[in-house]
C-alpha positions, 0 to 999 in steps of 0.5 A: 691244441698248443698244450696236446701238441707239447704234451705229445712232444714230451711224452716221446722225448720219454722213450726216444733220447736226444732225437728232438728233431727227429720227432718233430719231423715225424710230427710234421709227416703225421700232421702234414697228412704223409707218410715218413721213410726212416732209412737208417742202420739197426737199432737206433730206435726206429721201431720204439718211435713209431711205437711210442708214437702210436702208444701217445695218440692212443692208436693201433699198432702193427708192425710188418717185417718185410721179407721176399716171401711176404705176400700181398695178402699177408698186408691188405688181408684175405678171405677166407671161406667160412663153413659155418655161415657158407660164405667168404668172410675178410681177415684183416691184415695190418694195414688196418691201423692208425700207425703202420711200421713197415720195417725194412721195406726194400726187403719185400718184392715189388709186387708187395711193396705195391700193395702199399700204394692205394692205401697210402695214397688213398686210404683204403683197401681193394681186396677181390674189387671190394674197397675197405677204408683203413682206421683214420688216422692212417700213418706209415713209417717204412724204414730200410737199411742204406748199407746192406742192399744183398738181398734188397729190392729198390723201392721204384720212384713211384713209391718214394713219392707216396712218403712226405719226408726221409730222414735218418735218426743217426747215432746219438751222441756220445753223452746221450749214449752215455745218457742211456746206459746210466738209466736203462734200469729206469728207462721209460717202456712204451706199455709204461706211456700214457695216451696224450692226445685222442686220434680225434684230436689228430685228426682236429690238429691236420684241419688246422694245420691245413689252414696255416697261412702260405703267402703267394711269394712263398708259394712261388719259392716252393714252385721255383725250388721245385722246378730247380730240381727238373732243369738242372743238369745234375739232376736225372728227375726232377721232383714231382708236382706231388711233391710241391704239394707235400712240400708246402702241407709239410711246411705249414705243419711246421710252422703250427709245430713252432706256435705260428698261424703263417709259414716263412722262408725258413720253414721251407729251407728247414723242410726241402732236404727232407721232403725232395731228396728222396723225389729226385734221381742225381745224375753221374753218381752225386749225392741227393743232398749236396745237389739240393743244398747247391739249388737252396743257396741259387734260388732266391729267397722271398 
């Protein structure tokens, strides 16, 4: 599994240039069993990660272009009534994938975005009071533009919850830009990438990263940075229990990613920025990440 998880690795770092940690974390949502929120400018190569990534697991693709107009049903699917055999029949929509690109999320209405709630929570469908299971495995990456919010509807706090980690790929550097326009006449496309790794395997892969070893004392650092965030005074929310929850799935992914059976402090340190940030609501207009930085180096370390 160590060779897959290599072997997968590599094959995105073919298409996505520079972005090593950008990957890994994406891995440590995939195997961690969540979702990742991308929140970044155009065309830094959100939707060929997610592309790629779907191409290397050898899953299905579907991508979803969120717009005021979207509709519910134009997510979950609809029935429709079929002449010939005199019944209703279900049309799946494209939540009915392994890897679902959601791309720019805060562009649909409230009501759609909650059509991503039991699904992204629960695996599965309701359409007119029959469940339908999605593929397994299920995994959303939602991306929304932190600059331009005309037009935008705030994703509420009840679905920022849903997704493990956020993080933003940024503009590459100046020579991995560089690095781009002297190859992009033999640059790697995602229909050129071979599958590495059987959606079976990842699914093998998230089993054993729920059995890497988290000590009590780290647990109880994971619940004392939590609880941090619900009694300091420069915080409006604190993060939920769903998020100590996430925290530690996150941090064993990582720990497994790194070629370790166990988690250590630094896994978590690494992992918090990412997997809190976006559960908690700063109060008098401070910065998410600055807050949890502060309670990072006041919560002591086991």
């Amino acid at each position: 599994m160590r060779e897959k998880i290599d072997a997968l690795t590599q094959n995105l770092a073919l298409t996505i240039v520079g972005k090593s940690e950008a990957i890994r974390l994406v891995l440590v949502a995939l195997l961690g069993g969540g979702h990742a929120l991308l929140e970044d400018v155009p065309g830094v190569g959100k939707t060929l990660l997610a592309k790629s990534l779907a191409r290397s697991i050898d899953g299905k693709f579907q991508r979803l272009q969120c717009t005021p107009d979207l509709l519910p049903t134009d997510i979950t699917g609809i029935n429709i009534w079929n002449p010939k055999s005199g019944e209703f029949s279900f049309l799946p929509g494209p939540i009915f994938a392994n890897v679902l690109l959601a791309d720019e999320i805060n562009r649909a209405t409230p009501r759609t975005q909650s059509a991503l709630l039991e699904v992204m929570e629960e695996v599965q469908v309701t359409v007119d009071g029959v469940s339908r299971a999605v593929p397994t495995p299920f995994f959303v990456i939602a991306t929304q533009n932190p600059i331009e919010y005309q037009g935008t509807f705030p994703l509420p706090e009840a679905q920022m919850d849903r997704f493990m980690l956020s993080l933003s790929l940024g503009y590459p550097s100046e020579a991995e830009e560089l690095q781009m326009l002297q190859s992009v006449d033999k640059n790697i496309k995602v229909a050129d990438l071979q599958p590495c790794i059987t959606l079976a395997e990842v699914q093998e892969l998230r089993q054993i990263c729920a059995q890497v070893r988290v000590e009590s004392s780290l647990q109880q650092y994971i619940l004392e940075l939590v609880r941090a965030t619900r009694q300091d005074e420069e915080i409006s929310l604190g993060v939920s229990p769903r998020g100590t929850m996430a925290l530690q799935r996150a941090t064993q992914a990582l720990a497994f990613l790194l070629g370790r059976d166990y988690a250590i402090p630094d896994d978590v340190k690494f992992l918090a920025p990412y997997v809190l940030c976006h559960r908690l609501i700063p109060a008098g207009g401070r910065r998410a990440r600055s807050v949890m930085e502060r309670l990072l180096r006041a919560v002591p370390i086991p």
